[in-house]
N, C-alpha and C positions, 0 to 999 in steps of 0.2 A: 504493500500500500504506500503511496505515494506521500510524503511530508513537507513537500515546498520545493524549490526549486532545484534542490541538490542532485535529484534520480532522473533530472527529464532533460531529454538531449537539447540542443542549440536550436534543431531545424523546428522542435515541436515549440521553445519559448518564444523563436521569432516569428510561428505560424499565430501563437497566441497573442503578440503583441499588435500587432498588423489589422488583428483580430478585433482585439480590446479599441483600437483607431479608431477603424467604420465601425464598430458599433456603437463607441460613443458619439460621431455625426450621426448615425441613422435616429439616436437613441433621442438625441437633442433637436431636430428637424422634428421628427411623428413618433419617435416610440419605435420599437420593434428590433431595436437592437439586441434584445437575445437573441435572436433567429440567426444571428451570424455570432455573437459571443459564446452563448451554451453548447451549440455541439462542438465549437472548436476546445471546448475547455475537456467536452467527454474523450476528445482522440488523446488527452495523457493517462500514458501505459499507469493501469493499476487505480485509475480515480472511482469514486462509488459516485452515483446517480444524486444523490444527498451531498458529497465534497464538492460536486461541480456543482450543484442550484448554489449551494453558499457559497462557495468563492467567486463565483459570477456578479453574487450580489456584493460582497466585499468591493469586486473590482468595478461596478455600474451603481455603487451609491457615489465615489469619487467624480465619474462622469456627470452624475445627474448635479450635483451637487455643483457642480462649475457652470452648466447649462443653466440651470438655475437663479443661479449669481448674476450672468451674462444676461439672461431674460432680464429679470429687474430691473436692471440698471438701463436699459433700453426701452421695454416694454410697460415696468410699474405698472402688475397686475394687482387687481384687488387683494390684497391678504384678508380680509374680515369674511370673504368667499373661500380662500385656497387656504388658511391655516386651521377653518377646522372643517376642516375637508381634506387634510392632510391626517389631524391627528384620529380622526375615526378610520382613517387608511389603513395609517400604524397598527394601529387595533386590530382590520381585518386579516391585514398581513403575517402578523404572529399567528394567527389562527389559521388562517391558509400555512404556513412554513410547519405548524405541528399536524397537520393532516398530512402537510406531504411528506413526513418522515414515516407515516404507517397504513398510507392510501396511494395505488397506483393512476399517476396521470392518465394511461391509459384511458381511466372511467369515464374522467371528464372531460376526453378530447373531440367526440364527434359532434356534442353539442358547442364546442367553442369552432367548429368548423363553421357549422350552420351560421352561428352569430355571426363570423367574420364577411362569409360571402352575401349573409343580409346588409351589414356595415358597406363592404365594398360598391353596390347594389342602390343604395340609397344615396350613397354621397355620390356614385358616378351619375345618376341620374335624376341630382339635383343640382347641375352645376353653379347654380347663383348661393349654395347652401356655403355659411362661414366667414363668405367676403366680407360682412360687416355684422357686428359684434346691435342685436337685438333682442334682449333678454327674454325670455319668455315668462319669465315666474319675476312674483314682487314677494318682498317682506320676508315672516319666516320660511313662508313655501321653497322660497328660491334657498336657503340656507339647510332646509329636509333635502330639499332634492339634492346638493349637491354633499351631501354626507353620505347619503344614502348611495348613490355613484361610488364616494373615497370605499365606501365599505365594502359594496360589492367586489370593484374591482381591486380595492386592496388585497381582501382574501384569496384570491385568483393570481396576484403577482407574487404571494407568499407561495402558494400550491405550485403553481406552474414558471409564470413570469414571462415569457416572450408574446409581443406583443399590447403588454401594459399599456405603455406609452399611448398606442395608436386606441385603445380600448377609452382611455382617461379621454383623446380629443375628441371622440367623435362622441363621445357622452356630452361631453360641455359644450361639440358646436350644435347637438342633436336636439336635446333633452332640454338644453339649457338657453340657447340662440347666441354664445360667442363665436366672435371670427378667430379661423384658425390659427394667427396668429398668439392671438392673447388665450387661446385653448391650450395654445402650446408652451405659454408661459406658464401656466396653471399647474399643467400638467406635469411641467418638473418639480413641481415643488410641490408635487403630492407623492411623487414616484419616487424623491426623497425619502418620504415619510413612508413609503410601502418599502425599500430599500431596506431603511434601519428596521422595521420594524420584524423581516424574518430577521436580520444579524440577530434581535435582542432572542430567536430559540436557538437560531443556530452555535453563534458564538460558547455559551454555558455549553453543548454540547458536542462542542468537538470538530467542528464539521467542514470551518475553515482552514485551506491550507494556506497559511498567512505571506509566505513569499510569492506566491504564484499570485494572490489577491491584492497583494500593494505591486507587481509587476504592472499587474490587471489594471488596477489604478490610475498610474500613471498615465498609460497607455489612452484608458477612457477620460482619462480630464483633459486633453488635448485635443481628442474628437471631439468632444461635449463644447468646452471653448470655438470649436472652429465652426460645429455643426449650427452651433446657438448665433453665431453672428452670420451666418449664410442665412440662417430664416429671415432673422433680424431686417437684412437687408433684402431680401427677396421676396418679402413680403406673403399674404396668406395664399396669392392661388399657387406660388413656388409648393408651397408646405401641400396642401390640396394632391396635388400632383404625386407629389414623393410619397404623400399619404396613400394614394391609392396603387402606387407600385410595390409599399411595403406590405401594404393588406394582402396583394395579389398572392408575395411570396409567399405570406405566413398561411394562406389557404392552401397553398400548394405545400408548404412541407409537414403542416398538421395531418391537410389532406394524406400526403403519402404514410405518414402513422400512423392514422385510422388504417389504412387498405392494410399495413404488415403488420397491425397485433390481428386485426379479424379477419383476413382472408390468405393470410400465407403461412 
């Protein structure tokens, strides 16, 4: 079993690092940077299914956490919306992270296929949907609703995790009527808080390999930085676009794990 970066060859740390890059721009643009971070993190010889969800998250709360930074200071999205909609995240997140130490993802994959190609499906064929930010809920509704979003999708980034991101914007341009831009400023600053919020099972139990995870780090607070000021400046239908190439993938590689737990 694998303990950090002492047992894993050159070719496999620089396939990770490369790794950890695009996934913290995909991550910091739409979300969905696990989809290229997690299975590069399963090809280290000897890792468990459990070391790699954590350390992925060790190494993409770094990322999110600079995407985040770089949002604000550009974008100054609401926090009285995104901070407690971050900390019921937290919440759901621990609890997605201890289901997924003793429940196989499998279970809950074909249902998240459905949702995604409904998501892709709606935003491709409402293309005026995001461009500007039209709230749909007033008062406390609007502060239910988007708790209730942090929770769902928190316990979903604890259990599984890829495609978060993209889950968090199209809730807030959906559900909620923000433009993608300021969905995507939200967004990190919830996916923060669903981030720490498995480290708080994982950590106590073991499950971080701490060199591989601040490698990982590194690597994602550089994407996350570069990826947050490409939105930044390219404004919502840039984010729109990359949003629906990232959905495409995560249908397609969910998709192909449905068809090999149940038909092969």
């Amino acid at each position: 079993m694998v303990s950090g970066l002492e047992s894993i060859q050159l070719g496999t740390v620089i396939l990770i690092v490369v790794a950890g890059l695009a996934a913290g721009w995909v991550d910091a643009v739409v979300g969905g940077g696990g989809l290229i971070q997690l299975p590069a993190m399963l090809l280290v010889p000897g890792i468990s299914p459990v070391q790699a969800l954590a350390t992925n998250k060790m190494g993409s709360i770094f990322g999110t956490t600079t995407s985040a930074v770089t949002y604000y200071g550009r974008v100054r999205p609401d926090l009285r919306t995104a901070l407690p909609m971050a900390a019921i995240a937290m919440a759901g997140s621990f609890g997605g992270a201890a289901l997924a130490a003793n429940l196989p993802a499998s279970v809950f994959k074909p249902i998240i296929v459905v949702a995604l190609i409904a998501v892709a499906l709606f935003t491709a064929f409402q293309p005026g949907i995001g461009e500007l930010t039209k709230l749909r809920h007033a008062g406390h509704r609007h502060y239910v609703v988007a708790c209730v979003i942090g929770g769902v999708i928190g316990f979903y980034d604890g259990m599984i995790g890829p495609g978060t991101g993209s889950f968090l914007i199209i809730a807030l341009v959906s559900a909620m009527g923000y433009a993608f831009l300021e969905a995507s400023a939200k967004a990190k600053i919830v996916n923060v808080a669903t981030n720490a919020g498995a480290l708080l099972f994982f950590v106590p139990h073991g499950a971080v390999l701490w060199g591989l995870g601040l490698l990982l780090g590194l690597a994602n607070m550089a994407g996350g930085y570069l990826g947050a000021r490409t939105a930044v400046r390219q404004g919502s239908k840039f984010i729109r676009i990359v949003f629906l190439v990232v959905v495409a993938a995560l249908i397609i590689k969910l998709g192909s794990d449905v068809w090999q737990d149940n038909f092969t």
